[in-house]
N, C-alpha and C positions, 0 to 999 in steps of 0.2 A: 504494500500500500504506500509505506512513504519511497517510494521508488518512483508509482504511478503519478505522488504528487513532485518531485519534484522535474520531471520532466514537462507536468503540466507550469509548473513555474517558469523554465525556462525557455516553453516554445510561446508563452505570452511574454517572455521579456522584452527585450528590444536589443537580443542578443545577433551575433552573424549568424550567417546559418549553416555553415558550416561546425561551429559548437555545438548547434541547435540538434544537427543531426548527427553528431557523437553523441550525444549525450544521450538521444534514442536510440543509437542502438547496442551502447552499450550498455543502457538499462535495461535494456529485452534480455541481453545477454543473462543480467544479473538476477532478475525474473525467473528464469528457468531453476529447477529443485535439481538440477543434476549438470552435471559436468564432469563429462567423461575427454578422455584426451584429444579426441579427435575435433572436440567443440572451441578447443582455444586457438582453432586455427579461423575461426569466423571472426576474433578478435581483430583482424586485419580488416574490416569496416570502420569501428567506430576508428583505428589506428590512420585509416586513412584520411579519413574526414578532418582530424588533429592534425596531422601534418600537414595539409590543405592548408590547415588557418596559419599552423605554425611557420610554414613558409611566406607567405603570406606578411605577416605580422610579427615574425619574430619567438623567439623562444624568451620564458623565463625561466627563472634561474633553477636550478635542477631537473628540468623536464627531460632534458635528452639523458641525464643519467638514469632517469628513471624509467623513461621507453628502453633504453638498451637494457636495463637489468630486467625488465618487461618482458621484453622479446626471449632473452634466455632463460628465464623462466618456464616461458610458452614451451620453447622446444627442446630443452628439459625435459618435461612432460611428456612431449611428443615422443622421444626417444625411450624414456623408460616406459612409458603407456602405451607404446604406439598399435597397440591390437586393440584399443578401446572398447575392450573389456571391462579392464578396471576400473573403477572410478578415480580419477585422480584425488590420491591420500599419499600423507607423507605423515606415517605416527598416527595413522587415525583421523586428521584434520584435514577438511576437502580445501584443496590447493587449486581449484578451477577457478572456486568465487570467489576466493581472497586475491587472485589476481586480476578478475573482471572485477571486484569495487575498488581494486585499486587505481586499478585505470579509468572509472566513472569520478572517480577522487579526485582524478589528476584533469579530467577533462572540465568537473564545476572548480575547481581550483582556477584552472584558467579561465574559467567563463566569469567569475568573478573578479580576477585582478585583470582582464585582460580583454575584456570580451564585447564591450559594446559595439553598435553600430557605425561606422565613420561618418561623418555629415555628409545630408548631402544623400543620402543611400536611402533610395525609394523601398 
């Protein structure tokens, strides 16, 4: 539920839309009750969407350290998971969605310090 709200906050914001549309569909990601390995590789939507804006507009300050531990993370996963069988667990704790909210994290982090409209932008 507060997932559903806050994507409704931010496609009424008066944010780009390229945020707009990371930040849907990395919450759909984070929606789903499973996360299996072969699921972190859809992560490359909302990832693309963020580097759109991030090219775009610039990086703040620890994003790209955080996409690169991001991505090896992801294929980590892929590599020890990659029959997508398993559920991705590491000790018991599901490792899918703690790296899809962290990247919904990283995407309202920037839509907040970074994210408005440029004037001017119908």
């Amino acid at each position: 539920m507060s997932v559903a709200i806050i994507v409704w906050l931010v496609w009424r914001s008066r944010v780009r839309y390229a945020l707009k549309a990371a930040t849907l569909s990395a919450a759909a990601l984070v929606a789903t009750p499973y996360a299996f390995a072969y699921d972190l590789a859809v992560l490359a939507i909302p990832v693309a969407f963020l580097a759109r804006d991030q090219i775009s507009y610039g990086m703040l300050k620890g994003e790209q350290t955080i996409m690169v531990a991001l991505f090896g993370a992801a294929l980590a996963a892929l590599v020890v998971f990659g029959d997508g069988v398993d559920r991705v667990t590491f000790g018991g704790v599901p490792f899918g969605p703690i790296v899809m909210m962290t990247l919904l994290g990283l995407i309202l982090h920037r839509t907040i310090r970074h994210g408005k409209q440029p004037a001017g932008f119908a």
